[in-house]
N, C-alpha and C positions, 0 to 999 in steps of 0.2 A: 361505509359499505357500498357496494358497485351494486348496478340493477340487477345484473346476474345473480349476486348474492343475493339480494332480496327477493328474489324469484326463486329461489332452493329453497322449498320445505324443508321442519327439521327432518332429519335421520330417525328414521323409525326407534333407533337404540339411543337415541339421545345422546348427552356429551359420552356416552360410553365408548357407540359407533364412531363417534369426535376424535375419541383419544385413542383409540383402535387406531384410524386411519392415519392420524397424525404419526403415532411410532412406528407402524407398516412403512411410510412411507418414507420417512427418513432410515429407519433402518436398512432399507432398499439403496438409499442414496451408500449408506454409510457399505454395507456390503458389497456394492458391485465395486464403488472405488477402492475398500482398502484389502479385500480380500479376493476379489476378481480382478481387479486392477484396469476395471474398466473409465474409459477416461469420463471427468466429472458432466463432461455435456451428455454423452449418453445418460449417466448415470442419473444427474436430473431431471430427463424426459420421462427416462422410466421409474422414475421413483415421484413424479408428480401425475402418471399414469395411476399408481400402484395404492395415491394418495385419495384421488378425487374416485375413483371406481367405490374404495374402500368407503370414503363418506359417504356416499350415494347420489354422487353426480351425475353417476352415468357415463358413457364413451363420449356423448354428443355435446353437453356440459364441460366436460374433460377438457376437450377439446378446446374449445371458446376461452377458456379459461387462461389457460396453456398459452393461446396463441398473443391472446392481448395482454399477458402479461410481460412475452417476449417482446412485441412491439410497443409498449410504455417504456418498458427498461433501455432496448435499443433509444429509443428518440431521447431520452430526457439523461441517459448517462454514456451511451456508444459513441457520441460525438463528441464529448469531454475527452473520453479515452481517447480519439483518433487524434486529438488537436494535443494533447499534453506528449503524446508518442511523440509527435514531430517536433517541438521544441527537444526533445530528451534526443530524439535522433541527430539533430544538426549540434546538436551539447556536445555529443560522443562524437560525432563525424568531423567538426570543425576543431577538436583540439580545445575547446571552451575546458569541458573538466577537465584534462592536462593542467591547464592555465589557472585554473582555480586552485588546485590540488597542490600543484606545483610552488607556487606565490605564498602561501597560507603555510607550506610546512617547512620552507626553508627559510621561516623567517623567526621561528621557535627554536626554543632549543630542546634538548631531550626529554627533561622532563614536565615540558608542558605539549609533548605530540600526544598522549591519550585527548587532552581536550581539545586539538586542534583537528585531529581526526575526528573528533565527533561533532564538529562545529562543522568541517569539507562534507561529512557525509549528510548532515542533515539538509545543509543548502542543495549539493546537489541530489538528494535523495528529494528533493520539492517537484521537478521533473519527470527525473527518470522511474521505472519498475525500478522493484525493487534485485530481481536478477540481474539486471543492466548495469546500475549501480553497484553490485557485485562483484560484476568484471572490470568494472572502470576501476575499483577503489583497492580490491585486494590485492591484486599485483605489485601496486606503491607500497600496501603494509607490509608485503614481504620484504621488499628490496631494501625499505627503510628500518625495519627489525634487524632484516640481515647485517646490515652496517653499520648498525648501532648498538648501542649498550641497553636500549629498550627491548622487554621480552616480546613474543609476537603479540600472546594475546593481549597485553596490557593497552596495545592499539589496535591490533584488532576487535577486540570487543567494541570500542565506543564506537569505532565504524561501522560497524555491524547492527548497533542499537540503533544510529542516529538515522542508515536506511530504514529498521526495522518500524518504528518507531513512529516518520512519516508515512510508510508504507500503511501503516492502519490506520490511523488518523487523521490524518490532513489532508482532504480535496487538493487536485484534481486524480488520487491516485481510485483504482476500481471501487475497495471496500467501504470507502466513507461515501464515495461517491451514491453507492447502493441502499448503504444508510437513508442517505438524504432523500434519496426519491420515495423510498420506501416508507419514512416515517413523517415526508413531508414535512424537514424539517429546513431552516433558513439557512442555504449555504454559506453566506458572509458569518451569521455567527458561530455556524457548526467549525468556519476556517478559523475565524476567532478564538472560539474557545477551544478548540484543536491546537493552536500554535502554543497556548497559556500552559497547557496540559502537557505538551510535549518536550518543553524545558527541562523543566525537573525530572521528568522520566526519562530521557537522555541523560542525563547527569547520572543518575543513582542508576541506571543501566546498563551506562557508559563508562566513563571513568573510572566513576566509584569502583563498581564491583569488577569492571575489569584488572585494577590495580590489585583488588583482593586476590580474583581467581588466578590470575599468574605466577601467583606465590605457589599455586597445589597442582596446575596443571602446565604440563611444560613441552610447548609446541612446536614444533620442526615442519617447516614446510617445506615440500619434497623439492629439490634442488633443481628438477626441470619448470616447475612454477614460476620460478624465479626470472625478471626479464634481465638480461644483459643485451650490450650493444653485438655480443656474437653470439646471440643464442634467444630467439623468441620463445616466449614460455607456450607451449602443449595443454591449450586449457582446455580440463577435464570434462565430461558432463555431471550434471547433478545428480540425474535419475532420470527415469522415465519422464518425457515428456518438459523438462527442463529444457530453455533455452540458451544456448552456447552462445550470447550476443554483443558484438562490436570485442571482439578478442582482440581486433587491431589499436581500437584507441586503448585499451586494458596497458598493453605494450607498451603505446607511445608512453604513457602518465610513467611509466614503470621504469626507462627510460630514460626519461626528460631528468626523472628525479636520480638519477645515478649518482651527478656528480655532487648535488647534494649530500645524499647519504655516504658519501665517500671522501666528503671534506669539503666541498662547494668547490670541488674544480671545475672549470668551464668551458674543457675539449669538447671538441666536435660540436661546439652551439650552431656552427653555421652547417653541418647536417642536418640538423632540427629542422621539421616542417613549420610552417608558418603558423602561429595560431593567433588568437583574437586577446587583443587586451582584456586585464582580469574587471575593470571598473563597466566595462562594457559587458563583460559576460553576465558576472553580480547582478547586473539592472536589468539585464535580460531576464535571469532565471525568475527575477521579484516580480518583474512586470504585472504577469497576470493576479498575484498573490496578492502588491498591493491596489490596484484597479477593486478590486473586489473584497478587500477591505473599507475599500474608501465606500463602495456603498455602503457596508451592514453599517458603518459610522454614520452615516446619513441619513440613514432609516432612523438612526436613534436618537439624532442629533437635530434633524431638520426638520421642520414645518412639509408636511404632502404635500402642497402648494409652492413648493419653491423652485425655482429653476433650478435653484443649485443642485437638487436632490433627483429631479428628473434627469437630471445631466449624468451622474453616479449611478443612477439606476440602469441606464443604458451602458454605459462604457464597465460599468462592472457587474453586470449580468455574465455570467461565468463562458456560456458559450462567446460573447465578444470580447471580455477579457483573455482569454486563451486565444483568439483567432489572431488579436494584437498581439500577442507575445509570438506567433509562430509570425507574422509578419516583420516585427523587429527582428528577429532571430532573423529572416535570411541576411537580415543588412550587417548586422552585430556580427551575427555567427558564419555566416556564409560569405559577403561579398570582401567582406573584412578582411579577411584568410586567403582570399583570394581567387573563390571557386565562380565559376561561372554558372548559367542560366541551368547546365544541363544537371551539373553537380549536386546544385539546390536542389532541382528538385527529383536528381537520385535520390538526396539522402532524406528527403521528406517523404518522398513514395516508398524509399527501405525503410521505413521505420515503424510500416503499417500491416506490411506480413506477420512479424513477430506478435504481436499483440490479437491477431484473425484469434487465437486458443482463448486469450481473454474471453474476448469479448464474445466469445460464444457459449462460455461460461456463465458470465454475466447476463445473459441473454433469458438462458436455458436458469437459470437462478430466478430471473424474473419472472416468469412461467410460476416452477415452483410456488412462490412466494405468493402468486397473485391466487393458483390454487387453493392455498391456505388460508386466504383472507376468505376466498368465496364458498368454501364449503362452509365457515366458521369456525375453524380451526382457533383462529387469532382472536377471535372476539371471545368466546369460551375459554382461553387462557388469559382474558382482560378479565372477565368477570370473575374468574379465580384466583388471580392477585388483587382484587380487590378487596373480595372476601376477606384472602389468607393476611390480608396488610401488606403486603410484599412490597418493599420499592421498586418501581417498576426500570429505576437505574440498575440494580441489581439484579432483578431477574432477568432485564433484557443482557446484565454481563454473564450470568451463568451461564443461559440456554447458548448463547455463541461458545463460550468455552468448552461443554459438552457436546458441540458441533466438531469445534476447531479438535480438540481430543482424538474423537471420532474418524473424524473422516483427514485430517493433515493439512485441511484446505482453511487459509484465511477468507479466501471469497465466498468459497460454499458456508461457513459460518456464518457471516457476514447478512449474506442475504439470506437463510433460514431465520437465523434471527430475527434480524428486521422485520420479516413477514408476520414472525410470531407474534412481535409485541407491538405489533402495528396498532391495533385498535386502541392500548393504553395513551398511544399519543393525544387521540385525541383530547382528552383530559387533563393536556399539560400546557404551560405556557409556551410563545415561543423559545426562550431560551434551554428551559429544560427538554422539548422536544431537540436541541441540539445535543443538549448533554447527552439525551437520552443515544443518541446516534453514534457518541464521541465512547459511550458504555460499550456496546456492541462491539463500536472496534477494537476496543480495548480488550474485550473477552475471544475477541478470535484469534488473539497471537500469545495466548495463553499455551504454553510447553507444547513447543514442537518437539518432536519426537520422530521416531524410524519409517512413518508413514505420511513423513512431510519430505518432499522434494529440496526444499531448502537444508534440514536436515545434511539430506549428505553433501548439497553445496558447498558448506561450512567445512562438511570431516574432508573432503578430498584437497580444496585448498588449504587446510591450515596443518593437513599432513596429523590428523588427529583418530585415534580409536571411537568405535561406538561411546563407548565409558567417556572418555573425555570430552566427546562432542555431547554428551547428555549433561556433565559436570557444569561444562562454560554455555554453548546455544540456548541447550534447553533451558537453564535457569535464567540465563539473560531475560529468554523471551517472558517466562513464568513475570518475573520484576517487572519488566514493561507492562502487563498485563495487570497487576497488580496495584501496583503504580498507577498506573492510570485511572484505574478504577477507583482507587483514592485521590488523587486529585478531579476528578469530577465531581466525589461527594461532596468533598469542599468545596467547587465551586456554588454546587447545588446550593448551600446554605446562605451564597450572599446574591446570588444572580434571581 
């Protein structure tokens, strides 16, 4: 608990006042975004307003609260983001996922593209958001459905799971990121046991249940989506406040893959722009991943007194494992290709507007979040799963999933969560303080639905009804969620 916190008397109404303020103020959060449609940064400010007034903080307490939480959250996760964007921007910018996408599906045959699409999206969903990754990937599903004998969804889904997938779980993306600072939990294991978890939940996500659902839902994607060499696709918006981003590389991937899906003819290759070898991209995208693997091994493995360990700790401390990977990336991804000094660093300085909505999210979440701890919000819902026996893997996946429900947001789940079941952390070891993180994410990508932006991402590319985008997305994401949340129990049991 923070000095702050310890300097708030309780609440004259006791946890009554407690539990008052807590549903006030999320409900504030959950109303102005999904029925006012106000965007989640305001709606944070004033629903962490609406929080701490109600506990009996005060305006001036409020305040303080608010602000330091904004700037914890900024310093220890806004810099991850800024540095993962720009690896994901020079990916998109240099033709890298083209070259991946490209490599990886023309070298399968039909019916092993469900699991090749979810193996392309998983790697390059390590990078990129997961909207980016949307545009980079679903234009090849079309083009390669179109001209094959595979239905759309049967690759579409695994593509879609294998972003989705990463997108919750696996640092350096916002949600887990949020996790980790919030629950103070060990990034090398939370990437660890994040990777273990996210296998199998791509599979039974992916594949599997996409092979199933193609059978009952039957997909057509609107024939301007589709890229040809005489006709760039018209990519659609999501919704409100959705980002429209790199629709040029979406193209080129879309494109490049024509003459594959068309018989592996090889006209017009010397039109093709220049890209970066796939062995060189691969090692790019891992870089930071394994840098910071190689620590949490270290830690576990090595004597504290070792150089060898000291040496791991440094190079994969997260902030200069990502600063290394956006420094290979210009040599890999940019000089490789052929761009020069100015190009770099366009596409490393485009790649940090898109993401300003993030991270002001994430910001305005940290606030929240730290409101929560300091009124006692968190610590009054530790003492009540302690009572009630609750595992606190589970209550931390409920309460995200009655977030994510709620309000459409993985991030605003994410970090209400976090906040809530903050105090149980400390009562747990390191690794389960990871799982406990790897839970949370797990429960924010629980059934997205008509008040999630991704939602009609989904229905407008793959040319599908509300009804059918609830049939295939939403339950996908339900499974991932689900999924996930069972293999964390089980890891729980041997970790």
């Amino acid at each position: 608990m923070t000095t702050l916190a310890a300097a708030i008397p309780t609440p004259p109404g006791g946890n009554a006042q407690l539990i008052a303020a807590a549903v006030l103020g999320i409900a504030a959060v959950v109303a102005l975004i999904s029925w006012l449609k106000v965007h989640p940064f305001l709606a944070l400010i004033l629903g962490s307003a609406t929080l701490g007034l109600v506990a009996g903080l005060g305006a001036t307490k409020t305040i303080a609260s608010f602000t330091k939480g904004v700037g914890d959250t900024v310093g220890s996760v806004g810099l991850l983001i800024a540095l993962g964007a720009m690896i994901g921007g020079l990916l998109a910018d240099s033709g890298g996922g083209d070259r991946i996408v490209d490599t990886v599906v023309q070298r399968v045959s039909d019916r092993q593209l469900p699991w090749a699409m979810a193996g392309v999206a998983a790697l390059i969903g390590l990078p990129l958001f997961f909207e980016v990754g949307v545009v980079l990937l679903v234009p090849v599903v079309l083009l390669v459905s179109r001209r094959s004998d595979v239905p759309l969804l049967k690759i579409g889904i695994p593509a879609l799971a294998g972003l989705s997938v990463l997108h919750g779980l696996v640092p350096p993306h916002p949600g887990p990121l949020v996790a980790i600072a919030a629950l103070k939990a060990d990034l090398g294991l939370t990437l660890a046991f994040g990777l273990v978890v996210a296998i199998p939940t791509v599979i039974i996500a992916g594949p599997v249940f996409g092979s199933f659902i193609s059978r009952y839902v039957t997909a057509v994607a609107p024939a301007e989506l589709i890229p040809s060499r005489e006709r760039e696709p018209a990519l659609v918006g999501a919704g409100p406040g959705e980002p429209d981003a790199r629709s040029g590389a979406a193209t080129a991937a879309g494109t490049a893959l024509g003459a594959r899906a068309a018989g592996g003819g090889s006209a017009g290759v010397d039109d093709e722009p220049r890209r970066p070898a796939f062995g060189p991209t691969v090692a790019t995208v891992l870089l930071p991943i394994v840098l910071m693997l190689l620590r949490a091994g270290g830690e576990v493995l090595l004597d504290t007194k070792s150089n060898v360990r000291a040496i791991l700790d440094v190079i994969g401390n997260p902030v200069v494992a990502l600063l290394a990977g956006v420094l290979v990336a210009m040599f890999t991804l940019g000089m490789a290709v052929g761009m020069d000094r100015r190009r770099i660093s366009d596409s490393v300085g485009g790649s940090l507007p898109a993401i300003a909505g993030i991270l002001l999210i994430v910001a305005a979440g940290g606030g929240f979040k730290q409101v929560l701890v300091d009124a006692g919000v968190g610590q009054m819902v530790g003492n009540a799963a302690k009572g009630a026996s609750l595992s606190p893997l589970i209550l931390g996946w409920l309460v995200a999933v009655g977030i994510r429900v709620a309000t459409g947001s993985a991030t605003v789940a994410t970090i209400t969560a976090a906040g809530i079941v903050a105090p149980l952390a400390a009562s747990l070891n390191r690794p389960h303080v990871a799982l406990l993180a790897l839970a949370v994410g797990a429960g924010s990508l629980f059934f997205s639905h008509v008040n999630d932006a991704g939602f009609w991402l989904v229905k407008q590319y793959f040319g599908l009804t509300v009804g059918q985008t609830i049939k295939s997305w939403s339950v996908m994401e339900t499974i991932i969620s689900v999924v996930g949340l069972a293999c964390v129990l089980l890891l729980s049991l041997v970790v």
